[in-house]
N, C-alpha and C positions, 0 to 999 in steps of 0.2 A: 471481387474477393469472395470465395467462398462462404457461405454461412458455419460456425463450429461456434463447440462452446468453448469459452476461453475459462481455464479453472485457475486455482488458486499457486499452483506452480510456476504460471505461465505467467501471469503478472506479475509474481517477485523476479523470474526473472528481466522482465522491462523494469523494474525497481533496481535491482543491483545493476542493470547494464549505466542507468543514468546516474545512477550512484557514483560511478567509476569517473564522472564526469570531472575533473577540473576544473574546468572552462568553457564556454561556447566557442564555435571556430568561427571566421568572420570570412565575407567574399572577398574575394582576391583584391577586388578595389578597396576596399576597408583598407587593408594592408598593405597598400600601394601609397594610399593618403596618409598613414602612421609613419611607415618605413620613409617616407620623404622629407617629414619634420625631424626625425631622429637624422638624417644626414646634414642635417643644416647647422653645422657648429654645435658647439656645447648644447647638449638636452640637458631640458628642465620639463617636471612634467606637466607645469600649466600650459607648456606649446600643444599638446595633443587635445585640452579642455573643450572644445568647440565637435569633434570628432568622439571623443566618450559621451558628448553630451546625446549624442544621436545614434549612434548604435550599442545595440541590449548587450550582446557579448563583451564588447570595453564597458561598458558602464558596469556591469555584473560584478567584473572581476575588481573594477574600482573601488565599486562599494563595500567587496569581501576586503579587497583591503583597507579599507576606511573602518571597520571593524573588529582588525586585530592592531592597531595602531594607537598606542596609547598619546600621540602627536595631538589627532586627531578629536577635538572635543564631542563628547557624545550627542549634545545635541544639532551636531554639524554631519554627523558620519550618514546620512541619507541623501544630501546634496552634491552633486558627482561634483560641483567647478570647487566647491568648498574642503573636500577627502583631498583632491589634487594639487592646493594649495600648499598643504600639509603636508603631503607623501614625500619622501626620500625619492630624487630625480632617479637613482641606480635599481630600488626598489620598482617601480613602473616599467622603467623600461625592461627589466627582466622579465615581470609581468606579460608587457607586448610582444617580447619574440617566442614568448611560450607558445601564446596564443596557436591555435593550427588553423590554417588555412582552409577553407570550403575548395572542392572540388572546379574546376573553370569550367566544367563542362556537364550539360542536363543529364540525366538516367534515361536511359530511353526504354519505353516499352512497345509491344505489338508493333504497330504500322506505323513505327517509328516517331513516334507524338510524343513531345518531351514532358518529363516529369513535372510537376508544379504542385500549389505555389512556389515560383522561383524564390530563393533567402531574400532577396532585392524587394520583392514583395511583402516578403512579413515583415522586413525592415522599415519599409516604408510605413506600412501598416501601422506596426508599434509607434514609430514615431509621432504618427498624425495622433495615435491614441495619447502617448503625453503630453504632446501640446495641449491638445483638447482638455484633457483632465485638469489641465491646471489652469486656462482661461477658465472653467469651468468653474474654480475654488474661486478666482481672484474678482471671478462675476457675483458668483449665488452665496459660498458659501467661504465667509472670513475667516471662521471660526478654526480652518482646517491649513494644514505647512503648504501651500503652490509646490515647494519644491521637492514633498515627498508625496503628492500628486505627479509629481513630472515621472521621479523617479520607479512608481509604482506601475503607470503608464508604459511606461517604453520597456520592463519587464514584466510585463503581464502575460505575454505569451513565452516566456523562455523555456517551458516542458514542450510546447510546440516545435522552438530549436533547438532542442535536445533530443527530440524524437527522430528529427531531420537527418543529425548528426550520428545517431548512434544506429536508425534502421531509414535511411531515405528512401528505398524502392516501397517499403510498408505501407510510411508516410503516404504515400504519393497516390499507391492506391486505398488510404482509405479517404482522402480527396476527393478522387476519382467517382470514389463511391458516396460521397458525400453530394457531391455537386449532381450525380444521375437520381438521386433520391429526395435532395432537396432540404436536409439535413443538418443537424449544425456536427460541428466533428466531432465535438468531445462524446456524442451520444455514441457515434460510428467505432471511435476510438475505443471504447467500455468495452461496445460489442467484441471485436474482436482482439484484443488486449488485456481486457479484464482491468484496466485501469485508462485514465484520459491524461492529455497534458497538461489541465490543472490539477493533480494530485502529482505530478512526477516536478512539476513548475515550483510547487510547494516542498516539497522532497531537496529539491536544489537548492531554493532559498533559505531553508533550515541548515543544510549542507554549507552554503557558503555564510550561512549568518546574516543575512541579510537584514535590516532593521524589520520588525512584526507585523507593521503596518503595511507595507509591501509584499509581506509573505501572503497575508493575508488577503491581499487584491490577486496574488496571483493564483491563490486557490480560488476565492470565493467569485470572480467577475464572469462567470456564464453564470450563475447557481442563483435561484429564485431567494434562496435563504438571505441574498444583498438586501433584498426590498424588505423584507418579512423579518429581517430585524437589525431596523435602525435605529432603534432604541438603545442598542449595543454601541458603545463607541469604539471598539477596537474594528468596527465595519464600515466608517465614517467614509476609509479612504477606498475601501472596496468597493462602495456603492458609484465613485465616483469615477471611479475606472473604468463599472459598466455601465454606468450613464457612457460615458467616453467611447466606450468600443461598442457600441448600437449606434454613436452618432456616428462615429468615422464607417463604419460599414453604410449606414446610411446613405452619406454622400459617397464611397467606393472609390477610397485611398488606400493604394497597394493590396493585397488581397489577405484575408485572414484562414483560406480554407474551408469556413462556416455557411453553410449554403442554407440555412434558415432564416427568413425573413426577419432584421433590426425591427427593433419595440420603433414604432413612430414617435415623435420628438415629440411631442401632445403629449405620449404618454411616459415619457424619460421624464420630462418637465414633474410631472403629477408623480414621480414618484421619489426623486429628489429632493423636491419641494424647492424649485427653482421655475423659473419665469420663461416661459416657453419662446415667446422673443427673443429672450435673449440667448437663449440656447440655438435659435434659428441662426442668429446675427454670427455667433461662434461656428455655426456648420460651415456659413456663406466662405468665411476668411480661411477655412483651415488649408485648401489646395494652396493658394501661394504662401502662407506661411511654413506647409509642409517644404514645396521646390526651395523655398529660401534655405533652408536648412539643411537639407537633402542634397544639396550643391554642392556641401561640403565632404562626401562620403563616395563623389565620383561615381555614383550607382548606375549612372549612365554611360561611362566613358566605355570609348571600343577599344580591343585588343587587353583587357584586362589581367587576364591571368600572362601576357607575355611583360606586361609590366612590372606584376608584383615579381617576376623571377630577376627580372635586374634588379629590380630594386633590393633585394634580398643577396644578391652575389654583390652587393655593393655592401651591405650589413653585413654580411661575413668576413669580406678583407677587412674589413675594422676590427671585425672581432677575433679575427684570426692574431693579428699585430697585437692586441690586448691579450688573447688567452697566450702566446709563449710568453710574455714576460710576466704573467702570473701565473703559472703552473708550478714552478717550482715554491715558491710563496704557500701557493695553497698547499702542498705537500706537507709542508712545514705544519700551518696549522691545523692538518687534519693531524697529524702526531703528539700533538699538545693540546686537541681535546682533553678533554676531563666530564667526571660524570654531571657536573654544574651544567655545562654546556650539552649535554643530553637532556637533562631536564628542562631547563629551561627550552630549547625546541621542541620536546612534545607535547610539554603545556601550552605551548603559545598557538597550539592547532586545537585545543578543546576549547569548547565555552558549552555554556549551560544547554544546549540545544544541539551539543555533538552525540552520535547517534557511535552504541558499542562498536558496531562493526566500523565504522569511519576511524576511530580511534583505533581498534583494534590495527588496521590498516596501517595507519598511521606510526603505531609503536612499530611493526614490524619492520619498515622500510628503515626506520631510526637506528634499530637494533642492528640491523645489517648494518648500514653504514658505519656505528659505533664502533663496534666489534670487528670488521672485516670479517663479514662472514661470507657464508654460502647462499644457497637457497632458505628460506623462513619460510616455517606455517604455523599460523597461528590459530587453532579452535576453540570455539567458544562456547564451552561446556554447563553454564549456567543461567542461556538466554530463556526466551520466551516461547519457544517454540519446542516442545519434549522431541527426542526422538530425531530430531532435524541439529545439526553442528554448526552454526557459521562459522565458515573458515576465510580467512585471510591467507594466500604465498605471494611471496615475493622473490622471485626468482633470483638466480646468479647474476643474472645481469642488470637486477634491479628492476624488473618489471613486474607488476603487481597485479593481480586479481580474486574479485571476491565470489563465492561458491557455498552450496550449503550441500553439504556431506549427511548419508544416513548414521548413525550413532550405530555403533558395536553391541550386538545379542548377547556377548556371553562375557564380555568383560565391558569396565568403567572406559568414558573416553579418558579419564586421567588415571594414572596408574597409581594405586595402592601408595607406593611409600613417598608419593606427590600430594595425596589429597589431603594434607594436614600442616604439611612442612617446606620449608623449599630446601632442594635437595639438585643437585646436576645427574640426569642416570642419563649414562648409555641407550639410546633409541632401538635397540635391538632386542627382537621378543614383545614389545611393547605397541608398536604401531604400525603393524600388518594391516589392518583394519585403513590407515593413513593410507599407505602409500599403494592400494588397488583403486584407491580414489580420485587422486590426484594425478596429473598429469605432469607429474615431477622427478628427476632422478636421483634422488636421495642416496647420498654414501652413507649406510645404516653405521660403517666403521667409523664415521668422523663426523656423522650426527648424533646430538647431544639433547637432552629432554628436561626442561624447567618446568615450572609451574606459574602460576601470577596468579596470590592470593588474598582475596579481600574475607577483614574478618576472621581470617583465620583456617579460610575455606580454600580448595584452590577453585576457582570461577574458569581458568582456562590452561589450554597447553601447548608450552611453545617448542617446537621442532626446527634447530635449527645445524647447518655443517660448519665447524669450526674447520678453518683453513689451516689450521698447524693445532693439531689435538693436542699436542704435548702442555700447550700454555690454558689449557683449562681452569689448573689450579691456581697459576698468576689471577684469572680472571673470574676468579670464584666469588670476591667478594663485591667485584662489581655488578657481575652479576644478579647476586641477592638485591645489591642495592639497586638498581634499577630496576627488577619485578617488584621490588615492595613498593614502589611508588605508583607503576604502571597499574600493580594488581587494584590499588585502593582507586584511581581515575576508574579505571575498565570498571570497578566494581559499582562505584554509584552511577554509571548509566547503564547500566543490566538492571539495577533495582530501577531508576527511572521508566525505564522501556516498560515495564510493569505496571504502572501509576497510571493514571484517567489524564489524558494528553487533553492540549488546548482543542482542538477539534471534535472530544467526545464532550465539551462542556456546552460547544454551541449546538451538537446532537440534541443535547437533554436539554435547551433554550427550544429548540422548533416542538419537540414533541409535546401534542396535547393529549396524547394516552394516560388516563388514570386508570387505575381501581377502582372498580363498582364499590368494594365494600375491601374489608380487609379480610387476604385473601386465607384461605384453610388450607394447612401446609397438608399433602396427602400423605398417610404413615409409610413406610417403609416395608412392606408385607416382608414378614419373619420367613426365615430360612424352612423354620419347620412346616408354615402353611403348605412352602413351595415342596418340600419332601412330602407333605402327606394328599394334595392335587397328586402329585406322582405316582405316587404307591397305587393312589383309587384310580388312576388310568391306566396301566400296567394291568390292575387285576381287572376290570372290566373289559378292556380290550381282547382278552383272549375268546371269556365266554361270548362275547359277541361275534368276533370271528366263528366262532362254530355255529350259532345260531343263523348266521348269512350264508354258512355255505349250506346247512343242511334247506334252510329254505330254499336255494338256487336247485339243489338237487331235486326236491320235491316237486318243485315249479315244473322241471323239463318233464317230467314222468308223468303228470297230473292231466287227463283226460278232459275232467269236469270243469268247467270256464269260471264258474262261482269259486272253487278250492283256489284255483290260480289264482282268482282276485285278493281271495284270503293272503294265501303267499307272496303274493307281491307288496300288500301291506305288510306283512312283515318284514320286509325286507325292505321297504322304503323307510319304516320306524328304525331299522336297525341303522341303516344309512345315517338317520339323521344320529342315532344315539352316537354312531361313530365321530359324526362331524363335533358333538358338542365333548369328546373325549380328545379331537385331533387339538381345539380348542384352549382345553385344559391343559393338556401335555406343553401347547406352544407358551400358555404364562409360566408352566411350572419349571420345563427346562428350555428355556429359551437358547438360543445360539450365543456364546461367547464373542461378546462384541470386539471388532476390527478396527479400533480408531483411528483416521488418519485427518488431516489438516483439512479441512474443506470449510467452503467459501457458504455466509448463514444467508446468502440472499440463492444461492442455487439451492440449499436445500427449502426454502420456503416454496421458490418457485416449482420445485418436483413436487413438493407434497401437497399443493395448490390442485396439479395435474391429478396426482393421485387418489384426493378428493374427489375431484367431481367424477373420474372412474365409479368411483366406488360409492357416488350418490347417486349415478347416474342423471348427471346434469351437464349441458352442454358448456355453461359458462359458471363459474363462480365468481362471484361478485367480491374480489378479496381486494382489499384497497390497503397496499402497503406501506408503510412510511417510517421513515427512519431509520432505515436501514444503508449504513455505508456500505461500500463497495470493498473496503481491505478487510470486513470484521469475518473473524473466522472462529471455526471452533474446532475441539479434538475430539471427536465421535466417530462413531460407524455411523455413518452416512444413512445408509439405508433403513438400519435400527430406525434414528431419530425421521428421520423423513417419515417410516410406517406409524409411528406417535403420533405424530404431527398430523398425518394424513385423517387419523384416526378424532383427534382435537377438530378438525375443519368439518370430517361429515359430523359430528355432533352441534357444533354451530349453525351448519345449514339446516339440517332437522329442526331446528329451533325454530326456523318461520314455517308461516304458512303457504308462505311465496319461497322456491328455495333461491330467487332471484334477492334474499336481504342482504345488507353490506355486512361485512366481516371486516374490522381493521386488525393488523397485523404489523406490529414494530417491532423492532429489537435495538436493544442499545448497551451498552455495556453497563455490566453489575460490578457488587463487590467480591463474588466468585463465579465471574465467567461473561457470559451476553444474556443477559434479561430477553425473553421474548415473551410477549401477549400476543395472546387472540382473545379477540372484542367482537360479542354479537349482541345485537338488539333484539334478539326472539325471546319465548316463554318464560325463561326463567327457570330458576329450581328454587322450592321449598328450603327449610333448614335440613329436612329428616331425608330431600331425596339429594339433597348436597353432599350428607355425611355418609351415602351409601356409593354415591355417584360412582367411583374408581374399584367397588366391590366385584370378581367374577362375577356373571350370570346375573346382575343387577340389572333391572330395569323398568323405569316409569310407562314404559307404554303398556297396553294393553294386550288382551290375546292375542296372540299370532306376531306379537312381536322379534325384532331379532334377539340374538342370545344375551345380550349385553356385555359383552367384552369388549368394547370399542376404549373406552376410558382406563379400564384396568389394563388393555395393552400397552397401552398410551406410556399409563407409569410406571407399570414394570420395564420397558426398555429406554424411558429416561432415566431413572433410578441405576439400571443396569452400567450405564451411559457415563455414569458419576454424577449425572444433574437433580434438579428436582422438578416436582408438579403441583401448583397451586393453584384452587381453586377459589372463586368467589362469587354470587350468583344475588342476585333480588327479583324474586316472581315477576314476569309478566315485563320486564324491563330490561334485562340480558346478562348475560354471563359472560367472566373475563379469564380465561386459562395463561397461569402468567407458569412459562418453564425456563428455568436457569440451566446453559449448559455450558459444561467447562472449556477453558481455553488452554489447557496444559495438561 
């Protein structure tokens, strides 16, 4: 696979694609072994229990439904045989035939060499990984649930089958390229995806609710932060997952993808704080305890995918016999709905950890079916992101996808006599802008335009085609009442999306970056400074230009070798006059910055580059940390990179070696992502502190540079919407901490 950069576009979209995710799909045998208990007399769902227990995609969906099941006791809803016990037999099984089936046949690439890891393999994989996890607990450490060990285990990889699922050829080569490198995936995955399967893994299990402790194993079990803080207890069961998935690579059950050599069991022992013996004794037993289990999932059987087809045309004539004598029925109650029964279904898909667009999604498909509508679009005009729309449609046929649309230059995404009140207007004249976007055919004469407003505000707007326009005013008042509800959900998870999430709190747990001192906010150079640098470079520019050119004319005329020499000092002082006016002009009228969404670890990493250009050093010594891979910010790119650039060569100048460490973290602030740079060189005084960010200021000596290095710095953070602060103590290093915005 090619080397490219993967930017901040590219990765939301592998975020919305796994988004869109319902479920995992299972290998044909899975569903061969399910489809065959459901034909055996009256289903119940503890028959399938032995089968959820062992593969991720049934268990997943179990445990999302052990989650919204108030049956279900909460401190049971992590245990897959215990949710099963509980769940409505009708409920599961509807569940099961959702489920979609894996492909029977490999991808093939080049010289025909099939795709892999096979699903059969990362099944296996996982599995061995729960078992392990939980002799693990039930040996070292008591303290901890065996059964949300189990369950944390065998979905610890599910962004891995979800990436299968949603892009397998990708998958496969960055595998490919994983295993010729030698590499673990998730690193391979970053590179060219701009995110891995443990954040899209975490993505899902927020998605389907899955209990914390398990979210948290499936984000955290590659990631050093397991070891490095176990002091945390919400890491207890994470740490124990990757003890688990080093030992089963270890011993090399089913394949993970991961082509970086497992920690040695010596050193899992030592960091668990469990007894190396016996973690040997657990490696010895996991292969036939894995086959014993595994027995059950048919992962071996031949001719698979020609099985699951009967066995599914056997599921059908059942369901066939079943759907005519309930078609008419359901008709019935789809006509005696009531707005009770809309609320009540859209609520029962949020909880504290549903994500705007999911919801938003979510109403929209509602709203269709409610109403008998058309096609639905739903925008979301008050998210986190300026500039950028997430949109929800949900087509005529009920098919739904998520998309993020540019926002309108010359009008609001919600129209005028919407953004205060809820009102029903006509969609025409209004959402031109909509529909060059969408890939939808909108009858502008029989689509209709709401609002859904929280607060008071409208936060979003909904577009949708009434099937018989005349009955508008019938449905005017359900209407309202059902955006007033929706708008108040949609509205407190837009303000959540906003708020310091669980994962920026274990950021601010790793980071050991302080403040040297406390730091000196730099002022804001006045308007007028910037107008009168102007004025004096404007007027000096011209007479210099005459003074260069009469001197080039004198030069070419000039016989005498001495005169020329004169002349060409003048014209090399003019030179320079010029450059320290090009200088001036650039703090005074800077370029009208271009903000657009970009990723804060590519601009470190440019500005890094840009540095040592411009120190002329072959290596910078910049030691980053803390910096996630989603955090982003809304600047001109290149603005902030040349600041930045500018902040790193004054750090390096600081040593006498320009080979000194520079740390560099960024974490999220209370307006925008905090980033420092940290050097251990010279120091500054208080007097060359408080000059430091001045034009033409500068502590070196003669023949130094001009000193704009700093004052560009924070003329185009400042420009930017951010700020620049400094703090410094002699002889011990300086810490340039700049805040830049995220909207």
């Amino acid at each position: 696979m090619a080397e490219r950069t993967v930017n901040a576009a590219a990765s939301r979209k592998v975020e919305l694609a796994a988004g869109e995710l319902e479920a995992l799909s299972v290998p044909p045998c899975v569903a061969v072994a399910y489809l065959t208990r459901m034909l055996q007399g009256r289903f119940h769902a503890g028959s399938i229990g032995d089968i959820a227990e062992c593969e991720p995609a049934m268990a997943a969906r179990i445990l999302s439904l052990g989650q919204r099941c108030p049956a279900v006791p909460i401190g049971q809803r992590h245990a897959i045989h215990l949710v099963l016990d509980r769940l409505d037999a009708d409920e599961v099984r509807d569940a099961l035939l959702g489920l979609k089936v894996s492909a029977g046949f490999e991808i093939e690439f080049g010289q025909n060499q099939p795709a892999w890891p096979a699903r059969t393999d990362l099944i296996r994989h996982s599995l061995a990984v729960a078992i392990c996890a939980r002799r693990i607990v039930e040996a070292c450490q008591p303290a901890l649930d065996p059964h949300m060990a189990y369950s944390a285990g065998l979905l610890h990889d599910i962004g891995k089958l979800a990436l299968q699922d949603i892009m397998p050829k990708s998958l496969a080569a960055i595998v490919q390229e994983a295993e010729a490198t030698g590499a673990s995936l998730y690193t391979v995955e970053q590179k060219h995806l701009g995110t891995h399967h443990a954040m899209l893994g975490k993505q899902l299990a927020r998605q389907w609710r899955l209990p914390d402790p398990v979210a948290t194993a499936i984000w955290l079990h590659h990631s050093d932060a397991v070891t490095m803080l176990e002091g945390l207890p919400e890491t207890g069961i994470a740490r124990i997952v990757w003890a688990a998935d080093h030992i089963v690579r270890h011993v090399g059950i089913g394949r993970s993808g991961s082509f970086d050599p497992p920690e040695r069991i010596s050193s899992i022992a030592k960091a668990i704080d469990a007894d190396g013996q016996v973690l040997a004794r657990i490696a010895d037993a996991l292969g036939q305890e894995v086959t014993d289990k595994a027995d059950v999932l048919g992962l071996t059987i031949p001719n698979a995918a020609a099985r699951y087809c009967d066995a599914i045309q056997a599921v059908a004539a059942g369901l066939s016999t079943g759907q005519t004598a309930m078609s008419a029925e359901t008709r019935d109650l789809k006509m005696a709905s009531n707005y009770l029964d809309f609320a009540r279904d859209f609520l029962g898909d949020v909880g504290p950890s549903t994500g705007a667009i999911v919801i938003a999604e979510s109403l929209a498909r509602r709203w269709q079916r409610f109403f008998q509508t058309g096609s639905v679009c739903l925008c979301l005009a008050g998210g986190v992101h300026p500039g950028a729309v997430d949109t929800v449609v949900v087509e005529a046929l009920g098919h739904s996808h998520r998309m993020v649309l540019e926002a309108p230059e010359s009008r609001p995404v919600i129209p005028r006599p919407l953004a205060e009140r809820f009102t029903v207007l006509d969609a025409k004249d209004h959402i031109g802008w909509l529909i060059e976007q969408v890939d939808v055919d909108l009858d502008l004469g029989r689509t209709r335009l709401a609002p859904l407003l929280s607060d008071g505000r409208a936060i979003a707007l909904m577009a949708f085609e009434l099937n018989y326009p005349g009955d508008a005013a019938l449905f005017a008042e359900k209407f309202q009442t059902a955006a007033s509800m929706a708008g108040a959900v949609l509205g407190l998870a837009m303000a959540k999306e906003k708020q310091t999430r669980f994962s920026e709190r274990l950021v601010r747990a790793m980071s050991d970056i302080r403040p040297i001192d406390k730091p000196k906010a730099v002022e804001r150079p006045t308007e007028a400074l910037a107008e009168m640098a102007a004025g004096v470079a404007h007027e000096l520019n011209n007479p210099l230009s005459v003074i260069s050119g009469r001197a080039q004319l004198l030069a070419e005329n000039e016989a005498d070798e001495e005169r020329r020499r004169d002349l060409q000092q003048i014209q090399d002082n003019v030179d320079e006059a010029t450059g320290v006016i090009d200088d001036l002009m650039a703090f005074a009228e800077p370029s009208k910055p271009k903000p657009t969404r970009t990723a804060v670890r590519q601009i470190i990493e440019e500005a890094v580059e840009l540095a040592g250009q411009k120190s002329k050093v072959d290596h910078v010594n910049a030691q980053v940390q803390s910096v996630r891979a989603d955090a982003e910010v809304f600047v001109d790119s290149a603005q902030v990179v040349s600041a930045l650039a500018n902040v790193l060569s004054n750090a390096i100048e600081s040593y006498t070696d320009p080979a000194g460490p520079i740390k560099i973290c960024a974490e999220p602030g209370a307006d925008g992502i905090m980033l420092q740079v940290r050097d251990l060189g010279c120091g500054m005084d208080a007097e060359t502190l408080r000059k430091a960010t001045h034009p033409f200021f500068s502590a070196k000596p003669a023949g130094r540079k001009r000193g704009m290095g700093l004052a560009y710095a924070a003329r185009l953070i400042q420009l930017n919407g951010g700020t620049l602060a400094l703090a410094s103590v002699p002889n011990q290093g300086t810490t340039v901490t700049v805040t830049l915005p995220c909207e």
